[in-house]
C-alpha positions as CSV (number, residue, x, y, z in Angstrom):
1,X,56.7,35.0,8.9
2,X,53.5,34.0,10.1
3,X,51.9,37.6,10.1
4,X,51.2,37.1,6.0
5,X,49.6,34.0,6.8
6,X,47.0,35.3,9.2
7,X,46.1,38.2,6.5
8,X,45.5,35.3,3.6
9,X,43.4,33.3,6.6
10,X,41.6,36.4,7.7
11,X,41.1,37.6,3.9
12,X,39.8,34.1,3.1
13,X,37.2,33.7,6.0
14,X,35.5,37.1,4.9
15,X,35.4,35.9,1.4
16,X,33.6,33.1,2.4
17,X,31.3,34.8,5.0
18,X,30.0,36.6,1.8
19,X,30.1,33.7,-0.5
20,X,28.9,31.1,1.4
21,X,25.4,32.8,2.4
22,X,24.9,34.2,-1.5
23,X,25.2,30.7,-2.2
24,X,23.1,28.6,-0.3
25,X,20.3,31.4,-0.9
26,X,20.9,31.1,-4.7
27,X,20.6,27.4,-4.0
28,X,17.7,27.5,-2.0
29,X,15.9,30.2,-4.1
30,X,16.5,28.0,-7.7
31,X,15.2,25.2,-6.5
32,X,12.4,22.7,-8.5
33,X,9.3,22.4,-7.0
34,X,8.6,19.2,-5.1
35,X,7.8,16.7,-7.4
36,X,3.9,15.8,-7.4
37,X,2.4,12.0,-8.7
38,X,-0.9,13.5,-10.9
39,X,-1.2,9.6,-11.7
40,X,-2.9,8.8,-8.2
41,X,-6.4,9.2,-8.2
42,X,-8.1,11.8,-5.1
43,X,-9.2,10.8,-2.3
44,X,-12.9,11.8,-1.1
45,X,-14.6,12.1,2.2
46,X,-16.6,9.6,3.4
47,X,-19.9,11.1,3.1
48,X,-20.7,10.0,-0.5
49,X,-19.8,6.5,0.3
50,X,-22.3,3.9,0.0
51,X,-21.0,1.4,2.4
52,X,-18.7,1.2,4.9
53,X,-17.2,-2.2,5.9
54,X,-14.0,-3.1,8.3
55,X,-11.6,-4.9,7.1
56,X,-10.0,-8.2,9.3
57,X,-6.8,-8.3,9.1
58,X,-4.1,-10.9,10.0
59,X,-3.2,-9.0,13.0
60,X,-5.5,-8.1,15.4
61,X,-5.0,-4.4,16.8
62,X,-5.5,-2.5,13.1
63,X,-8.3,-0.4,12.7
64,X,-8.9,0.1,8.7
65,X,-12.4,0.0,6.2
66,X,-13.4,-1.0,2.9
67,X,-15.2,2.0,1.4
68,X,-17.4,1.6,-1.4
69,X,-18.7,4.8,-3.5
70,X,-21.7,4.8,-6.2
71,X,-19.6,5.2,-9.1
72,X,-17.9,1.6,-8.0
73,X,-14.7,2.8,-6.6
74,X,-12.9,1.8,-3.6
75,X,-11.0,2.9,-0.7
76,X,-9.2,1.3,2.2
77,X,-9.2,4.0,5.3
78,X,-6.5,2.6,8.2
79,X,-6.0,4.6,11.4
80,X,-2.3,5.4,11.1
81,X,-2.2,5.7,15.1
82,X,-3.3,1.4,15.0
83,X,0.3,1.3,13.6
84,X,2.2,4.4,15.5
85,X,4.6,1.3,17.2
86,X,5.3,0.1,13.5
87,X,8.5,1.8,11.4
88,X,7.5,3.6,8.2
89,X,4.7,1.3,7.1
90,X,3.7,1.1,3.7
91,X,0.8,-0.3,2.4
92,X,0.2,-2.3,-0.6
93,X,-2.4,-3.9,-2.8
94,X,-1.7,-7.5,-4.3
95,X,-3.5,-9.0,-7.2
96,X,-4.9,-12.5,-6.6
97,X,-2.0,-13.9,-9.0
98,X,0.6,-12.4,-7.0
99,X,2.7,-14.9,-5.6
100,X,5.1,-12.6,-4.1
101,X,5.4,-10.2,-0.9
102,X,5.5,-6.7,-0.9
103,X,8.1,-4.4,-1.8
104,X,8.9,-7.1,-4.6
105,X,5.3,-7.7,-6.0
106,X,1.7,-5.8,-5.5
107,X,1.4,-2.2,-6.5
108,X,2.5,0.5,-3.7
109,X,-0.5,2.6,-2.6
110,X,1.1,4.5,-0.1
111,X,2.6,5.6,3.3
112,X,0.8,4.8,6.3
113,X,1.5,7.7,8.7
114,X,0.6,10.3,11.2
115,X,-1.8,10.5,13.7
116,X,-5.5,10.2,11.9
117,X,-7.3,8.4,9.1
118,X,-5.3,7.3,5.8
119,X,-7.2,7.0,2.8
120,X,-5.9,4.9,-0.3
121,X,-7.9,4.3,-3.6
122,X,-7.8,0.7,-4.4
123,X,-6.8,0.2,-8.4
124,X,-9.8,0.3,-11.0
125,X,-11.6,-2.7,-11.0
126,X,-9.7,-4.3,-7.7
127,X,-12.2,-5.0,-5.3
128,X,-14.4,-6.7,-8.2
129,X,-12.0,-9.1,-8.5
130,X,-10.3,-9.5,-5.2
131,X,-7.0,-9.6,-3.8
132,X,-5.0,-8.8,-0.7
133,X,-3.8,-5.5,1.3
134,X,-0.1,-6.1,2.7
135,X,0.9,-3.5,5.2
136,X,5.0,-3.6,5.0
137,X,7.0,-2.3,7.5
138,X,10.4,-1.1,5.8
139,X,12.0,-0.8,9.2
140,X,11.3,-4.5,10.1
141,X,11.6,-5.1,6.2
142,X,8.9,-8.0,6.7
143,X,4.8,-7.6,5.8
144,X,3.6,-7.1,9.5
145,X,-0.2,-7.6,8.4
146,X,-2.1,-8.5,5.4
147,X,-6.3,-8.7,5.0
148,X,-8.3,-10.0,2.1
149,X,-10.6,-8.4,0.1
150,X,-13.2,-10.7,-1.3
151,X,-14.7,-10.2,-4.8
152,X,-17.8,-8.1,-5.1
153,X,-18.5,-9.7,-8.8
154,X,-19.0,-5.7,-9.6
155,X,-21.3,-4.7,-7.6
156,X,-20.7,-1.4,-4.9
């Protein structure tokens, strides 16, 4: 009585010994490429900028720069190991209207993470006018730091 059961059970199993391997490579194998965001701008090392300037921040602790380049963009490079005791910190930039805090308001920039120097390019035009860097911690889901960036008035 039970012998036909252990032949369906033992049939079974080697069908899906096969099966299951074929399909996960099949899976594996058809796949998308990761999705990349072409919308970001690059960014460029340090050597063409024209100034470099740290950035205060309300937190003491956080190494990070303001770097200016001769065609008038911007960067903000933060040493990710400043924040290695933070969970998955994210930084933002807020225009001087925003009244909000980041995630809700400001436009996302990126991840701050690793072990070495994070460059993000500031939005076109943003360190002309001003506005703030947040630094959001989604583990703590509060800002944990935020810095101003005054107003250059255009000028690199």
């Amino acid at each position: 009585m039970i012998a036909p059961l252990r032949r369906w059970h033992r049939r079974t199993t080697a069908a899906l010994a096969i099966a299951v391997p074929a399909m996960l490579g099949t899976a594996l194998f058809g796949r998308p490429e990761a999705p990349v965001n072409a919308s970001l701008p690059a960014s460029r090392p340090a050597a063409g900028a024209v100034s470099v300037e740290p950035i205060q921040w309300s937190r003491p602790g956080i190494a990070a720069s303001l770097v200016r380049y001769t065609d008038e963009t911007h960067e903000i490079a933060v040493d990710a190991r400043t924040l290695a005791t933070e969970p998955d910190v994210l930084a933002f930039w807020l225009e001087p209207g925003d009244a909000g805090e980041p995630p809700m308001a400001g436009r996302f920039l990126g991840a701050v993470r690793g072990t070495g120097i994070r460059r993000f390019a500031l939005p076109d035009g943003a360190a002309s006018h001003g506005g703030r860097i947040a630094l959001y911690s989604l583990g703590r889901d509060a800002v944990i730091a935020t810095a101003a960036i005054g107003g250059t008035g255009g000028r690199p």
